[in-house]
C-alpha positions in Angstrom: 107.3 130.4 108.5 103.6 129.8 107.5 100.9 129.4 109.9 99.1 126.7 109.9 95.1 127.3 110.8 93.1 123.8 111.7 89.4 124.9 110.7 86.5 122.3 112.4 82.9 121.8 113.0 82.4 120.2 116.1 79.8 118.7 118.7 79.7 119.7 122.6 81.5 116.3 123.1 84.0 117.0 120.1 82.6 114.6 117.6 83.5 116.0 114.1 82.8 113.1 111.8 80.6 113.9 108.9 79.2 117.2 109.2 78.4 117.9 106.0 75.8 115.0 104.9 74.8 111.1 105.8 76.7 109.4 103.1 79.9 111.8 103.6 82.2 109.2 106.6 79.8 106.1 107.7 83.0 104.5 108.4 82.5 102.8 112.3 78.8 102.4 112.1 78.4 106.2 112.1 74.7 107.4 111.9 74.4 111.2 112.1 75.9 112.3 108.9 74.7 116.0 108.3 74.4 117.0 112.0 74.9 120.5 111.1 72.0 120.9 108.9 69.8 122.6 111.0 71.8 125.2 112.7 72.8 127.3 109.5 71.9 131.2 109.9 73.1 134.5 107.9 75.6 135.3 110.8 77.0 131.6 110.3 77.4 132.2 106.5 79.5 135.6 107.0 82.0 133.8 108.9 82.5 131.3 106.4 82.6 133.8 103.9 85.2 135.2 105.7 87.4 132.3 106.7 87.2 131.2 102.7 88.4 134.8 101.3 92.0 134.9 102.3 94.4 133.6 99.6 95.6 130.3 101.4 97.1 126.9 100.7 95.3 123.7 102.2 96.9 120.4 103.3 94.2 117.3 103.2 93.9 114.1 104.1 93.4 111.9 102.0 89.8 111.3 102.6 88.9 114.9 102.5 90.7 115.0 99.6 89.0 112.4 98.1 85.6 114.1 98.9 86.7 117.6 97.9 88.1 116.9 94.3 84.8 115.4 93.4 83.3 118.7 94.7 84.9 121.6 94.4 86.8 122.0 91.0 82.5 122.6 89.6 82.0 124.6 92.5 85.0 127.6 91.9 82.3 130.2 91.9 81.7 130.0 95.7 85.6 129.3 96.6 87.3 130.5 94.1 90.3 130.6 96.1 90.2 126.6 96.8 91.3 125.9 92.6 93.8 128.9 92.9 95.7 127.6 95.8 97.8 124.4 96.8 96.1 121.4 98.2 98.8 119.0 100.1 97.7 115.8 100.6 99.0 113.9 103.5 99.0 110.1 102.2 100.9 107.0 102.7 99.2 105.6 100.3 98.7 107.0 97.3 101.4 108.2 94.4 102.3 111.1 93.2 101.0 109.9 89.7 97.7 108.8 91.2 94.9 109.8 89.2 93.3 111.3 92.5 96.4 113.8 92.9 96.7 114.6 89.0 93.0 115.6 88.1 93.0 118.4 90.3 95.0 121.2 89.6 97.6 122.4 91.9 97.7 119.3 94.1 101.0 118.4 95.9 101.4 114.7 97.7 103.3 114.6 101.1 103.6 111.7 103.1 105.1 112.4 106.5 105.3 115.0 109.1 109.0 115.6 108.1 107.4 117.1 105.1 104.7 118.8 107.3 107.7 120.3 108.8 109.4 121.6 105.9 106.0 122.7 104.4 105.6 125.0 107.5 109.2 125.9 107.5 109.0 127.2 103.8 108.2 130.5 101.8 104.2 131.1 100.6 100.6 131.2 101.8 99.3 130.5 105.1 98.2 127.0 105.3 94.2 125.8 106.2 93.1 122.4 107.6 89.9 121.4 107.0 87.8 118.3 107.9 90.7 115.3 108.4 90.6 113.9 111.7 93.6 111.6 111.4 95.7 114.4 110.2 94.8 117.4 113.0 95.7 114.8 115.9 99.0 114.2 114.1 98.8 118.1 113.8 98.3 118.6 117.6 101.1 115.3 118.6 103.6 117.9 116.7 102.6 120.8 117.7 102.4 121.8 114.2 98.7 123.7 114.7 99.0 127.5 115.0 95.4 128.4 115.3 92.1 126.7 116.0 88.7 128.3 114.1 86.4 126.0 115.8 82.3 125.9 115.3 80.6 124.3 118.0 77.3 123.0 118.0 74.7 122.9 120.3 74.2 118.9 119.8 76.0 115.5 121.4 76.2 112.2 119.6 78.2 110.0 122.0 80.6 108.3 119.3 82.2 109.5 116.3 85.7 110.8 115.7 86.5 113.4 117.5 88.9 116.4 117.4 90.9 116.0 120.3 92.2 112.4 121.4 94.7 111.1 123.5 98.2 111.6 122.8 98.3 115.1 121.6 100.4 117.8 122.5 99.8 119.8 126.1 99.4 123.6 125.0 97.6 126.6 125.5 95.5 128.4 123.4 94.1 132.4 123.8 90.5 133.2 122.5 91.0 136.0 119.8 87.3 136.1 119.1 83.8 134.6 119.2 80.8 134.8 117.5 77.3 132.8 118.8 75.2 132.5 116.2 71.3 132.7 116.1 70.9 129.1 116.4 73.5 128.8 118.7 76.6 127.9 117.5 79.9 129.5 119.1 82.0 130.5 117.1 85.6 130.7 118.4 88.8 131.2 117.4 91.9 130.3 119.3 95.7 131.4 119.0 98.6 129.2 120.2 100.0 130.7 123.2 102.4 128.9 125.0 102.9 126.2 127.3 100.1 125.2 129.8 100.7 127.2 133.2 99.5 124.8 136.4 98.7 127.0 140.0 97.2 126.0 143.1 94.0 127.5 142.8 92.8 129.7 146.4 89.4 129.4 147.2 
């Protein structure tokens, strides 16, 4: 069984559209592309370094995808690991013979979350998940997501797409460990664990 590790940037109201730059997902009017820029520090940098050095495979959107393979393939001296290892692409759209899926090495089209499934189910590499909105809810409807590494910033935009959306999955997560950075990110990373326990609470 391979674990599958959801890794996001996030706002205090769990907006995670664009993080990376204004141009990178304007799609629904959005405005604050880049909303991380100012909150970089050294500590942030070692956890990054950290979360890219373990030999993984990565299952995409299509979007991020899209994004990524215009990015990374010049880029193999800061993630080596990300040319090495398997991207899947959850798409309904494209083909396996799409140009987008065939100029980058070692990338793998899947279209439902039968093949999620079976991905999961099968021999090899734990699996990351990275940017892809549309594909971590259908992630957390499934109950597919093993582990949350989740950034939070210190910043609300009030619209955006978000992380967590109705229709998901109830379940419970256990903090592992946390890191609050200089300019005050948290840090956190979360383990599945469980079904969600309800009490009357005694005061």
């Amino acid at each position: 069984m391979r674990k599958i590790t959801v890794l996001s940037m996030i706002t205090l109201d769990g907006v995670m559209q664009a993080p990376g730059g204004p141009k990178e997902d304007t799609s629904g009017g959005f405005k604050y592309g880049g909303w991380t820029a100012p909150y970089g520090d050294k500590e942030f940098g070692k956890v990054v370094q950290k979360e890219l050095k373990p030999p993984s495979d990565y299952l995409l959107g299509r979007k991020t995808f899209k994004i990524w393979a215009a990015y990374w393939p010049k880029h193999a001296d800061f993630w080596p690991g990300i040319n090495k290892g398997t991207k899947y692409v959850f798409s309904k759209r494209l083909k396996k013979s799409d140009p987008l899926i065939t100029g980058w090495k070692n990338s793998v089209l899947i279209k439902n979350v039968d093949d999620i499934k079976k991905l999961k189910r099968s021999k090899g590499a734990d699996i990351q998940v990275w940017g892809s909105s549309e594909l971590i809810q259908l992630l957390l409807k499934h109950d597919l997501a093993d582990e949350l590494r989740l950034k939070i910033y210190p910043v609300t935009l009030g619209k955006g797409k978000k992380l967590f959306d109705s229709g998901i999955m109830p379940a419970a997560f256990k903090l592992v460990d946390t890191v609050v950075t200089s300019t005050g990110v948290i840090i956190a990373h979360y383990k599945r664990a469980g079904k969600v326990k309800t009490a009357n609470i005694e005061i």
